[in-house]
PAKEKE-127180 format. One record per residue (C-alpha): x negated, z negated, y; residue in one letter. Coordinates in steps of 0.1 Angstrom, whole numbers, always signed. Layout:
     X     Z     Y aa
     X     Z     Y  A
...
This chain:
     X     Z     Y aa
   +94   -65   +69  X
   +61   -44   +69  X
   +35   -60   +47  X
    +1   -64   +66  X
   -16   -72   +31  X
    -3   -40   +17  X
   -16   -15   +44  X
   -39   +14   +35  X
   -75    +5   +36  X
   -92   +14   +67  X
  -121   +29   +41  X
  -117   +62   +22  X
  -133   +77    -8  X
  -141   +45   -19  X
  -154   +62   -58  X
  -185   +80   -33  X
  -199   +51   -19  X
  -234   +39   -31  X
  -238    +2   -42  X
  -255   -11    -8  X
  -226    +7    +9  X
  -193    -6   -12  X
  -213   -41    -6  X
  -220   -36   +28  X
  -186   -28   +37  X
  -168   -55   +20  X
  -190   -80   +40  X
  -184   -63   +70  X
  -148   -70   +61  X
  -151  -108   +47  X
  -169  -115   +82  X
  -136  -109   +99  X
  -113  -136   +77  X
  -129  -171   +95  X
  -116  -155  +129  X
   -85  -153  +114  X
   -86  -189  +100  X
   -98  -202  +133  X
   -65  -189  +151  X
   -47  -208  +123  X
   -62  -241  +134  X
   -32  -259  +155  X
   -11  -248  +125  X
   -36  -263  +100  X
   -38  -297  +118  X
    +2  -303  +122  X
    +5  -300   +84  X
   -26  -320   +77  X
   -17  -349  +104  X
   +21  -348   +84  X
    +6  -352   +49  X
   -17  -378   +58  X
   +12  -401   +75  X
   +29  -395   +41  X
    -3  -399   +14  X
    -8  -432   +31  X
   +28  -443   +22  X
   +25  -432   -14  X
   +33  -395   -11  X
   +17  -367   -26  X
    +7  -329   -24  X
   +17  -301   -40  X
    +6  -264   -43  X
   +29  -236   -58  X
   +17  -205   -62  X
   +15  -174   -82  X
   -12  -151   -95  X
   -41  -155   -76  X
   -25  -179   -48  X
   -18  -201   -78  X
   -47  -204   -95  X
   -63  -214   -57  X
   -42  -240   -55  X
   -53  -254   -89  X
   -89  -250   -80  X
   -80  -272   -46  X
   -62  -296   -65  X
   -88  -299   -93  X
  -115  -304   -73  X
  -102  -335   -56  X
  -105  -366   -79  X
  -136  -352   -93  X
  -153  -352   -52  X
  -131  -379   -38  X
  -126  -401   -64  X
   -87  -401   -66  X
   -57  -401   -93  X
   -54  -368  -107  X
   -16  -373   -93  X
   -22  -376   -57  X
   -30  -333   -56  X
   -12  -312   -80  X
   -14  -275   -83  X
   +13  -256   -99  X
   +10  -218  -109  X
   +42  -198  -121  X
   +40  -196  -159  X
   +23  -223  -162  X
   -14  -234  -169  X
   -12  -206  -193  X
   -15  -182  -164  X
   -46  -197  -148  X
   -64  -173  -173  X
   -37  -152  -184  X
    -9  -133  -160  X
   +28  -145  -175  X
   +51  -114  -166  X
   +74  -118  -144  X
   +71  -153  -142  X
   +67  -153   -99  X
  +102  -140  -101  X
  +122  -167  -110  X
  +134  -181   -85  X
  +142  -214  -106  X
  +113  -217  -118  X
   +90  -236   -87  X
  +117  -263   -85  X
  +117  -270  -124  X
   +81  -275  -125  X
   +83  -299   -92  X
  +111  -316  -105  X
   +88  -323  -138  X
   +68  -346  -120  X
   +99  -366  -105  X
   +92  -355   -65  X
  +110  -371   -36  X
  +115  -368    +0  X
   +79  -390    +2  X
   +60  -359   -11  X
   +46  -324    +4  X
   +49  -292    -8  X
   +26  -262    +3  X
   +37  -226    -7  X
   +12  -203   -11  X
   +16  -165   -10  X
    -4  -138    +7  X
   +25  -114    +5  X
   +48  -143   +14  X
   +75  -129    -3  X
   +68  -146   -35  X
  +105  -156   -50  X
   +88  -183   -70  X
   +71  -192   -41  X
   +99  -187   -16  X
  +120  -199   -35  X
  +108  -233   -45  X
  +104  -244    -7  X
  +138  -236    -1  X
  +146  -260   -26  X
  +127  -285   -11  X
  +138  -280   +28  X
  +177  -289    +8  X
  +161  -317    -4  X
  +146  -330   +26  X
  +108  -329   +13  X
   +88  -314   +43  X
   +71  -280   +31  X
   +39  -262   +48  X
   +27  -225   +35  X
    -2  -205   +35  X
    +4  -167   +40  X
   -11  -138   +49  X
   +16  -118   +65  X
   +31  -125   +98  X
   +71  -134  +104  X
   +69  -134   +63  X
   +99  -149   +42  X
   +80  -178   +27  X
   +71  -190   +68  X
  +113  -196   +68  X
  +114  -216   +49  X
   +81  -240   +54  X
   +81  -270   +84  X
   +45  -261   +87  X
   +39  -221   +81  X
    +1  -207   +84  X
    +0  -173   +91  X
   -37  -162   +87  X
   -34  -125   +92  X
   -66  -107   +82  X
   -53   -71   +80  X
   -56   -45   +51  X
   -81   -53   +21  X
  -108   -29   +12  X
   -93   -22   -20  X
   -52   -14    -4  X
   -33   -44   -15  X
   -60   -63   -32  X
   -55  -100   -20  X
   -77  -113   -41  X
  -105  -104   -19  X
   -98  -111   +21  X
   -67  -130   +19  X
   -78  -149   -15  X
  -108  -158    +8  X
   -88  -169   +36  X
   -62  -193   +14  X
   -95  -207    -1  X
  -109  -216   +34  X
   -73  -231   +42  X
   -75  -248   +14  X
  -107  -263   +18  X
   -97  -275   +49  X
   -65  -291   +46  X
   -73  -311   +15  X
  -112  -320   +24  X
  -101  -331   +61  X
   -69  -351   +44  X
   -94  -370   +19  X
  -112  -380   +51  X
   -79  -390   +69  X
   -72  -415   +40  X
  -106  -430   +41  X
  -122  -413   +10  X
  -157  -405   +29  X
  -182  -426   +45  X
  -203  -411   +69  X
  -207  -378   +56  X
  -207  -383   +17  X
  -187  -383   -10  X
  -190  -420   -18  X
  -162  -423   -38  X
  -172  -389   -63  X
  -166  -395  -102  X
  -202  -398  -117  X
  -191  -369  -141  X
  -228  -355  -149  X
  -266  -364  -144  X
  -267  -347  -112  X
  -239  -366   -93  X
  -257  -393  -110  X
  -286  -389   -93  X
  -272  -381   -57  X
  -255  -412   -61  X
  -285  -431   -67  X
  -301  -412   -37  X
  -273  -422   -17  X
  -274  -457   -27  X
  -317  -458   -18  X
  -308  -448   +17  X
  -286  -473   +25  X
  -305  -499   +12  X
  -344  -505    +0  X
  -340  -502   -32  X
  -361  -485   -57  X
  -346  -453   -77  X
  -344  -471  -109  X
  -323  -500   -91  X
  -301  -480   -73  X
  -294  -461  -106  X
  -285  -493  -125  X
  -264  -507  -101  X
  -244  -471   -91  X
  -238  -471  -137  X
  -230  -510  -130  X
  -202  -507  -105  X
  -193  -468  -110  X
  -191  -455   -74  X
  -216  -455   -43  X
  -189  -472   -25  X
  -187  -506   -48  X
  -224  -503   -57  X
  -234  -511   -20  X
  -205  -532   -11  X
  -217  -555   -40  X
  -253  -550   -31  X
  -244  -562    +5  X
């Protein structure tokens, strides 16, 4: 298989490039990866419309990953209950080596191939659940490994890669190929390919929350009121669906602890 991720930059001499220019280039690259996203989009929706069917029966969603890719999939995850307002078990991102590699690479650890399914089976999954590989390489043993498992186990699988007719797409129900050709830096995923699992990302889990009902309008009524600025957009939110004043919207958001209840109880 040739590795789209790992061809040679299409930039030489990289060490005799002013600032303006390395900077300039790299954005002339970035500005190609939502393209490559957008070609992704039929792909995108059959997962999402799958894990939707199955979060509204009590399923949930996983992310494996490794390395970058992992730590992606944490970010995704993390972000959820904190915007949306759900159990911190209804997204879960798993990184090989555990959350000690979020800041620290474990060696080796993406090459287990063992390793994926032990850390799934850790939180007791089932056939109701989704799992979503992700691997710009998508050759990832821990990665390709883990939704192998799951396929035997009948759980449905989706991944994100960045190569086309890669391993990992084998072995997902739902494979996303977003192919955004060689990095700037040869083989550095972090940079387009990192950028085009984020965007992925964003979209899967932000247009899922949606799906299940966790957005009115367009705001984030159901967002944990973790510091004094979600405070206060809540309490703005609040003033424009109703007339009342700052301080009253404030004491009723603290009162009933979402915009959601505080105007269904205000109603």
């Amino acid at each position: 298989m040739k590795k789209v991720t790992e061809s040679n930059s299409k930039y030489r001499h990289l060490e005799k490039m002013s600032v303006v220019e390395l900077l300039s280039n790299i954005n002339q690259e970035d500005k190609t990866v939502p393209h490559a996203v957008e070609k992704a989009i039929p792909q995108i929706a059959s997962l999402v419309k799958e894990v939707v069917e199955k979060m509204r029966f009590g399923g949930r969603l996983f992310y494996i990953g490794a390395g970058t890719s992992g730590r992606l999939g944490i970010v995704d995850a993390s972000e959820c209950p904190p915007t949306f307002g759900v159990s911190d078990n209804w997204v879960i991102g798993l990184i090989a080596g555990g959350d000690s590699a979020i800041r620290k690479a474990v060696e080796f650890a993406e090459d287990n191939i063992d390793l994926a399914w032990n850390d799934l089976q850790e939180y007791s999954i089932t056939s109701q659940d989704t799992v979503i590989g992700i691997a710009a390489s998508g050759t990832t043993p821990y990665v390709v490994h883990g939704l192998k498992k799951c396929q035997e186990e009948n759980i449905t699988t989706g991944c994100i890669t960045c190569n086309p007719d890669a391993p990992i797409s084998k072995v997902a129900d739902h494979p996303i190929e977003v192919v955004v050709g060689p990095e700037f830096v040869t083989g550095s995923t972090r940079m387009k390919a990192g950028t085009a699992q984020k965007l992925v990302l964003n979209m899967i889990s932000t247009s899922i929350m949606i799906q299940l009902g966790r957005v009115a309008d367009n705001k984030m009524v159901d967002m944990q009121l973790s510091n004094n600025k979600l405070v206060d957009r809540g309490t703005k939110m609040i003033m424009n669906e109703t007339e009342l004043s700052y301080e009253t919207a404030k004491e009723a958001l603290l009162k009933y602890g979402s915009v959601r209840k505080a105007i269904a109880n205000l109603g």
